[in-house]
C-alpha positions in Angstrom: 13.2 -20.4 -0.3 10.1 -19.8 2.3 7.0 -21.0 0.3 5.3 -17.2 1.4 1.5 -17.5 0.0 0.7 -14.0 0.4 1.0 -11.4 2.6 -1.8 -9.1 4.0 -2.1 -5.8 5.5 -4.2 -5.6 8.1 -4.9 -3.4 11.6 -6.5 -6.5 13.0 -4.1 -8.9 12.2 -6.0 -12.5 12.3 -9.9 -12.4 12.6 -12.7 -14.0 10.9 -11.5 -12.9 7.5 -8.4 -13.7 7.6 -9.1 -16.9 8.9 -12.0 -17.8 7.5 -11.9 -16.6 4.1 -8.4 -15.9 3.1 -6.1 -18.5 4.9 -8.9 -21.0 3.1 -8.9 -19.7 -0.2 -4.9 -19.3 -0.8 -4.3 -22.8 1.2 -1.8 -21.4 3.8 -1.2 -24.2 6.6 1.0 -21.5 8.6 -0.3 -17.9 9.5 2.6 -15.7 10.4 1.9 -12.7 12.4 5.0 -10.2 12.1 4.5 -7.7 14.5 6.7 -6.4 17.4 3.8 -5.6 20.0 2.0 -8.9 19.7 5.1 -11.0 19.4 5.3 -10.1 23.4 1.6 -10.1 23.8 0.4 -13.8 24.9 -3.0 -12.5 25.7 -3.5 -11.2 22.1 -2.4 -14.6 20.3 -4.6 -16.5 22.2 -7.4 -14.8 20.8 -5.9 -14.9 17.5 -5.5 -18.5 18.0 -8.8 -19.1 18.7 -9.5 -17.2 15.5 -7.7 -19.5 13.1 -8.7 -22.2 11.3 -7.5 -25.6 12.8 -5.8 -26.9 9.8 -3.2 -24.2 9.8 -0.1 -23.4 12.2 0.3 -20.0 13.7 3.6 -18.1 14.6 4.2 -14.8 16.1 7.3 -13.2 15.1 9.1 -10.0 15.3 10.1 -8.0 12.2 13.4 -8.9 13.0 13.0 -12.6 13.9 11.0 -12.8 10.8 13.7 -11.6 8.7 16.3 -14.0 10.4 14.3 -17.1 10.4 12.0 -17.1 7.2 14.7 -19.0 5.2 14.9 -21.8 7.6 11.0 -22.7 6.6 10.1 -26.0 5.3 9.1 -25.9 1.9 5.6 -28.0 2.8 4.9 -25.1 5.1 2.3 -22.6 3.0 3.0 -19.3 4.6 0.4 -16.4 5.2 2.2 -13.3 6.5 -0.2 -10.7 8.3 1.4 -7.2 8.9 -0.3 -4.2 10.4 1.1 -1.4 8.4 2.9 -1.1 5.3 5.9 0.0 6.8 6.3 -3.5 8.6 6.0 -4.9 5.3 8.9 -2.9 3.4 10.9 -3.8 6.4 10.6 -7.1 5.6 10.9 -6.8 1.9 14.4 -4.5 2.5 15.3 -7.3 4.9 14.9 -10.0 3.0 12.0 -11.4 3.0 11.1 -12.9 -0.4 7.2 -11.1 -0.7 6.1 -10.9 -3.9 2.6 -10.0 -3.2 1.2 -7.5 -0.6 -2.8 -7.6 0.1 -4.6 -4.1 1.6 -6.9 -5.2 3.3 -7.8 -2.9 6.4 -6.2 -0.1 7.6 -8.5 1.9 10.1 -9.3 5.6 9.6 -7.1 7.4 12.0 -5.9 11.2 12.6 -3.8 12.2 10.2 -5.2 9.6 7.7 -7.5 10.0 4.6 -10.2 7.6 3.0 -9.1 5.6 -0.4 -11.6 3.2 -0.6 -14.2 1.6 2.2 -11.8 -0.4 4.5 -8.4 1.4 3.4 -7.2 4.8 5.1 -3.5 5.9 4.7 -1.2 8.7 5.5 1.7 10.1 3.5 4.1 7.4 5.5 1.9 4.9 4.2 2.1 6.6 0.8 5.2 6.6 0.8 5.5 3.0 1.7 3.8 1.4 -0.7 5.9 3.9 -3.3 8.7 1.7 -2.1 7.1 -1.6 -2.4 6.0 -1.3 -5.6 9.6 0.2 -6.9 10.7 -3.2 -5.5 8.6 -5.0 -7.3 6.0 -5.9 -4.9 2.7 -6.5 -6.2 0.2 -4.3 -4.8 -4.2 -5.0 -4.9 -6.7 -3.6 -2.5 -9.4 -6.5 -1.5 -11.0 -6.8 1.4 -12.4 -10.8 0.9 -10.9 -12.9 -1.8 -14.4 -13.1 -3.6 -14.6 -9.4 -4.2 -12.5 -7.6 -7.2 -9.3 -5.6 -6.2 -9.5 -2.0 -6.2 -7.5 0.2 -8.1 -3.9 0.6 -6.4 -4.2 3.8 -8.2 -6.4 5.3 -5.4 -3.4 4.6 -2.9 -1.5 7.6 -4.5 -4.1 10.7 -5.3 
């Protein structure tokens, strides 16, 4: 079974956080971007991959590609799975991909979106999303860095 660390959410995908704080303080060795536009996008990973830290791996997958090829990793791969919406993560999770922990950690304020806490703004698609996840028994905290506490998930839903 893929070794899968954690998985974030996150608009940005990898930046300093991610790479910095989080890929450090879970001890990934392999940041997986699943994301459709950026799996095409060379430009984009190469400023990603100037981003991340040079002890760990990086991969840019498609949703689908992700949920064909996870099982094949190696188990001494630690695996850090960025998505950028919540949806892209229950595809995975209805695809097969073994996540048993979803990090919120950005998700921009946007038309159509409202405010739950200071880096988190969601819409009822996200809502209804993360209604999914957690039915599936996905664990659900909102942190922005791994030093601060998690947020209520609670706020997610009013």
């Amino acid at each position: 079974m893929a070794n899968i660390l954690l998985t974030r959410i996150d608009n940005r995908l990898i930046h300093g956080q991610v790479a910095t704080q989080w890929c450090g303080s879970i001890g990934a060795n392999l940041i997986l971007v699943a994301n459709d536009i950026v799996a095409e996008d060379k430009l984009r990973q190469g400023l990603m991959d100037m981003c991340a830290p040079s002890y760990a791996s990086t991969r840019y997958w498609t949703l689908d590609k992700t949920i064909s090829t996870i099982h094949k990793a190696n188990a001494k791969q630690l695996i850090f799975i960025v998505c950028e919406t919540p949806s892209d993560v229950l595809k995975l999770v209805e695809g097969g991909v073994p996540i048993k922990k979803v990090n919120i950690g950005n998700m921009h304020m946007a038309e159509g979106k409202r405010q739950v806490v200071g880096s988190v703004a969601v819409d009822d698609k996200d809502i209804e999303a993360f209604k999914r996840l957690k039915e599936l028994g996905v664990e659900l905290e909102i942190r922005r860095v791994p030093t601060e506490s998690a947020e209520n998930i609670d706020k997610l839903f009013k």
